[in-house]
Structure formats: C-alpha cells, structure tokens
C-alpha positions as CSV (number, residue, x, y, z in Angstrom):
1,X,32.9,79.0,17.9
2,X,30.5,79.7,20.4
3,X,28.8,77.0,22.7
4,X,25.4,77.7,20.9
5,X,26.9,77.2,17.6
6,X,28.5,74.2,18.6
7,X,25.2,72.7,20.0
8,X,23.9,73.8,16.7
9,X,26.2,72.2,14.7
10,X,26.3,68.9,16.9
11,X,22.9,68.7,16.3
12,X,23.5,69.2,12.7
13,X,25.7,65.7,12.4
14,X,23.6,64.0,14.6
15,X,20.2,64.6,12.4
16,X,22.1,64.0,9.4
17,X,23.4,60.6,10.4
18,X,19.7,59.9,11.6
19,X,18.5,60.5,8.3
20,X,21.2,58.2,6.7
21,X,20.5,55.6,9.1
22,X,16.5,55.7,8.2
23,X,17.3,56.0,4.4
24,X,19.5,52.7,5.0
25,X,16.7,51.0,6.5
26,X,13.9,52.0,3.5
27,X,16.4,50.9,1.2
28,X,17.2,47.1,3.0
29,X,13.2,46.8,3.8
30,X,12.9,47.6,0.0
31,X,15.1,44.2,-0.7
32,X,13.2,42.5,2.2
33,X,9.7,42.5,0.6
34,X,11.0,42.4,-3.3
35,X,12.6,39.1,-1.3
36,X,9.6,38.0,0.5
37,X,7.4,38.8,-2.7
38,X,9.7,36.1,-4.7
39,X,9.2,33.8,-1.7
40,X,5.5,33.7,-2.1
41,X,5.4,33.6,-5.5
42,X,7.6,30.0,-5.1
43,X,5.3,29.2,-2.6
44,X,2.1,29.5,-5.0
45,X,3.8,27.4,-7.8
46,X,3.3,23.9,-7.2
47,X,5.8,21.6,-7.0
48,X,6.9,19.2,-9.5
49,X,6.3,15.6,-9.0
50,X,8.5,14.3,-6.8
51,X,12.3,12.2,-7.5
52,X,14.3,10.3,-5.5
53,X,17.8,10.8,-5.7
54,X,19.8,7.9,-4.2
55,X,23.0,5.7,-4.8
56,X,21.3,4.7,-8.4
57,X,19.8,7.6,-9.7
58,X,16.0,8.8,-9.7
59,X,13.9,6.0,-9.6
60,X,10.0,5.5,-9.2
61,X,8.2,2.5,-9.1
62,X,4.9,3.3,-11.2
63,X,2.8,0.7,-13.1
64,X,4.5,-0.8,-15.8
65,X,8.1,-0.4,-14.1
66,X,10.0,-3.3,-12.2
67,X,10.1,-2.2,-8.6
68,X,13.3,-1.8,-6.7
69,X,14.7,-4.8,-5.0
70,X,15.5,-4.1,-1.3
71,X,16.4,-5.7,1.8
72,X,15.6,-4.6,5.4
73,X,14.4,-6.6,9.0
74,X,10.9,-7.3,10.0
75,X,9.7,-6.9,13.4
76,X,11.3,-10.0,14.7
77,X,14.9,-9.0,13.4
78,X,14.4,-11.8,9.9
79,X,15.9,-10.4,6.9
80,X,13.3,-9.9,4.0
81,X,14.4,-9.6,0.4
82,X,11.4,-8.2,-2.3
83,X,13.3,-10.3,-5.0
84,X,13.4,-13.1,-3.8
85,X,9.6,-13.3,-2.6
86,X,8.4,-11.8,-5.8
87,X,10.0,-14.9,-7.8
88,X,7.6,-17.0,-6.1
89,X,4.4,-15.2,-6.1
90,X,2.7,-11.5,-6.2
91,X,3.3,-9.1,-3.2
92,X,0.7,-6.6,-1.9
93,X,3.0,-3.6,-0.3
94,X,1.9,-1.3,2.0
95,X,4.1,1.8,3.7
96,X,2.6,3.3,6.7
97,X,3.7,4.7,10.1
98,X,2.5,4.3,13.4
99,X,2.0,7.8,13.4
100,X,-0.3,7.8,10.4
101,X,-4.1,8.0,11.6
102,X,-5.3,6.9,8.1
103,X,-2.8,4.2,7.9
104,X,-5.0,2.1,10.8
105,X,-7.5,1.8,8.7
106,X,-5.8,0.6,5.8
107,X,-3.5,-2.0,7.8
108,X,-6.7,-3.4,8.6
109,X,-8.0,-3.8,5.4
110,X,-4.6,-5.5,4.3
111,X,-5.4,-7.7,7.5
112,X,-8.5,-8.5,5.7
113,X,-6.2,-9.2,2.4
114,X,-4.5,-11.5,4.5
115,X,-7.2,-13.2,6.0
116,X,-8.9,-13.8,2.1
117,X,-6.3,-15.1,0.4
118,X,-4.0,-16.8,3.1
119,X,-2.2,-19.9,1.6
120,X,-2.8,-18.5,-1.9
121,X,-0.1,-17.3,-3.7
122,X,0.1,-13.9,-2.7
123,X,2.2,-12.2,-0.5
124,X,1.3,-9.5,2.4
125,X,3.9,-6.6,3.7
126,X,3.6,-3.9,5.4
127,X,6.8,-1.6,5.8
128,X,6.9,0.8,8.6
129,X,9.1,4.2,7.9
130,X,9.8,5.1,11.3
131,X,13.3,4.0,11.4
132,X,15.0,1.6,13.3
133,X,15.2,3.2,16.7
134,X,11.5,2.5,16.4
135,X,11.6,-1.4,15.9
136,X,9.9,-2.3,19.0
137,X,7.4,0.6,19.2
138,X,6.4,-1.1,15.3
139,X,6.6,-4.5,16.9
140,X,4.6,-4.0,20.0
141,X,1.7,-2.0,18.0
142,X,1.2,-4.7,15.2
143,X,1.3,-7.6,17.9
144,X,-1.3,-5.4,19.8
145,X,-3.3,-5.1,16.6
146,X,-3.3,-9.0,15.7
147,X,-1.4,-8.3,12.3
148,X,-0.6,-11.8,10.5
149,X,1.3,-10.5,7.8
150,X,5.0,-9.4,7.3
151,X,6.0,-6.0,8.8
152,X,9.3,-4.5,7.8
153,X,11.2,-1.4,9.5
154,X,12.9,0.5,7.2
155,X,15.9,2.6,8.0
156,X,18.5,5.0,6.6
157,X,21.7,3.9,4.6
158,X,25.0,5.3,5.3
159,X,23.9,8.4,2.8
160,X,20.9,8.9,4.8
161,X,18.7,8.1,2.3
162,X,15.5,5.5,2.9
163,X,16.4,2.3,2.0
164,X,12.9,1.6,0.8
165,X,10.9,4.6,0.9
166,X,13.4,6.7,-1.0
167,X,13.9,4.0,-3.8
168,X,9.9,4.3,-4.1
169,X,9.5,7.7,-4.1
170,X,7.2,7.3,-1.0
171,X,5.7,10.8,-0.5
172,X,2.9,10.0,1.4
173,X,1.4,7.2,3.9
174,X,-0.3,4.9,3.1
175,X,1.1,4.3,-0.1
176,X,0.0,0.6,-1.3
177,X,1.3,-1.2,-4.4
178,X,0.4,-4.7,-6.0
179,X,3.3,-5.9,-7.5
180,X,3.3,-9.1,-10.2
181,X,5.4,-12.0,-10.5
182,X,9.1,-10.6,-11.1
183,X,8.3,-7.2,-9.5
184,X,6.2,-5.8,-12.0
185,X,3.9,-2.8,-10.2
186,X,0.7,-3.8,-11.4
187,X,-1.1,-0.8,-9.3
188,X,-0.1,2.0,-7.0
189,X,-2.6,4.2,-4.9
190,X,-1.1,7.0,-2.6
191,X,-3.6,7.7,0.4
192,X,-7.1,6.2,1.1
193,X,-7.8,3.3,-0.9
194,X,-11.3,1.3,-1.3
195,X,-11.3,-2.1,0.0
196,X,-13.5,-3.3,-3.1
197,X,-11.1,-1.6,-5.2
198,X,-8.1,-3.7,-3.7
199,X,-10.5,-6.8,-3.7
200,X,-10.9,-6.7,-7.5
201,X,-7.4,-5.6,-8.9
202,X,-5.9,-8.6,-6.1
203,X,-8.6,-10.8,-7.3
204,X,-8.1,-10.2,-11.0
205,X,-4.5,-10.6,-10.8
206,X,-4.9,-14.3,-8.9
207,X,-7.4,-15.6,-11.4
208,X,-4.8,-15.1,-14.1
C-alpha cells in the first residue's frame, strides 16, 4: 500500500470514529433534555401538603386535633413539657427563628399577648428552630428584645428529626397556634398574622 493510500485510509478511520463519537453525543443530549424536560414538568406541579415522618408516624397538629406533647429547654437550660402546661391552662405557641425577618414583628405582638393577659390563665411560648448550638445566640436576642415569655430551643433527636417542629409539620416561620385546655389546637396561622385577629380568637377563648 502506498503512503498516500495509507494517509487516505487513516483518515478514513479517523473521520469515521468522529462521526461515531458526534452521533453518541446527539443521542446522550437527546436523553439529557427528554430528562431535563421531566424535571421541569415536576418542578411546575405543586407539591402536596406537607407530612412529617418521625418515630410515630405522620402527624399534624390542625384544629380540631390534640397537639403533640413534647419536651425541650428554654433559654435558661429549664425543661418545658407542653402537657403538663396545657393541663393547667391554654398555651399561645409561636415558632420563629432569629433569622426570620417577619418573625420580629410577630414576637412582638406575642409580647403584647403577654403583656394583656399576664396572670390570666394563659400561657405564652415561643420556640426557636435554630437548634441547640444556637442556645445562647436565642438567649442573648430575646433578653436584648425584653421578651417576658417562655422561649424554647428546639433541637434534633437521635434520627435527626425536629423534636417540635417536625411533630408540627412546621413548614414555615412564624407559624402560631392557640391551643385549649388538654392540647386541643383551637387555631393555626402559618406566616403574618393580625394582632386583632389574635386579640379576638385569645379573647374568645378566655371568656369561656
């Protein structure tokens, strides 16, 4: 075989692999955006509501439903248990973070709660899912704010699940909840709330 017919051939291979190579690449490109289009089509479907799956199964705590007992810290290291404050009187519960802008506003309004109806029977807590690393950052930021009520840390289990949070279904801070006598969730309100809307269903729920 000449060296020109050698070149030629060589050539030959080479463009023949090349073409290979490119029809490979279509073809996983191809996959890639049949992929991608499946993605996005996920994407636009809105979610469904959301469960919490921990040690005891999904569990919510909407009105009408008992809410789930727990016990965590406050601030000061003092162990707080929902049942046993919720035998004695009704509990206004708020979770916030100190990384929540809106949450300010509504820890001040429950400072207001708190201010209205202090030595009433009624119960103010605010529980801070930050995590216990975070204690003192919690602490120093409601002592700096003047808060009067109870503020809980809560932290993660051993499965890494939210001791309180996760039992709530907590999907977004603030979330606030008026709980009856016994635990009964009497009202739940995820985001903003209206003071005067607090005012009347706290109100409403004393006078009885």
């Amino acid at each position: 075989m000449s060296r020109r017919s050698a070149v030629r051939e060589g050539r030959s291979v080479v463009t023949a692999l090349m073409e290979a190579r490119l029809l490979a690449i279509a073809a996983i490109l191809s996959l890639l955006s049949i992929s991608g289009g499946a993605v996005a089509a996920e994407r636009e479907t809105p979610p469904p509501p959301l469960a919490v799956h921990g040690r005891e199964g999904t569990r919510f705590a909407e009105p009408g439903m008992i809410a789930p007992d727990f016990t965590v810290l406050d601030i000061e290291g003092h162990p707080f248990r929902l049942s046993e404050e919720v035998s004695r009187k009704p509990v206004l519960l708020l979770f916030w973070s100190v990384f929540c802008d809106p949450c300010r506003a509504e820890m001040a309004s429950l400072q207001k709660a708190q201010n209205r109806y202090e030595g009433r029977d009624l119960t103010v807590v605010a529980v801070a899912v930050d995590g216990e690393p975070l204690r003192n950052i919690v602490g120093g930021f409601a002592r700096q704010e003047g808060y009067t009520f109870k503020v809980l840390v809560d932290e993660l289990d051993a499965m890494g699940v939210w001791k309180v949070a996760d039992a709530y279904g907590v999907a977004v801070t603030p979330t606030l909840l008026l709980l009856g006598n016994g635990g009964t969730v009497l009202l739940r309100k995820g985001g903003k709330f209206r003071e005067e809307e607090l005012e009347k269903a706290v109100s409403s729920l004393l006078k009885k």
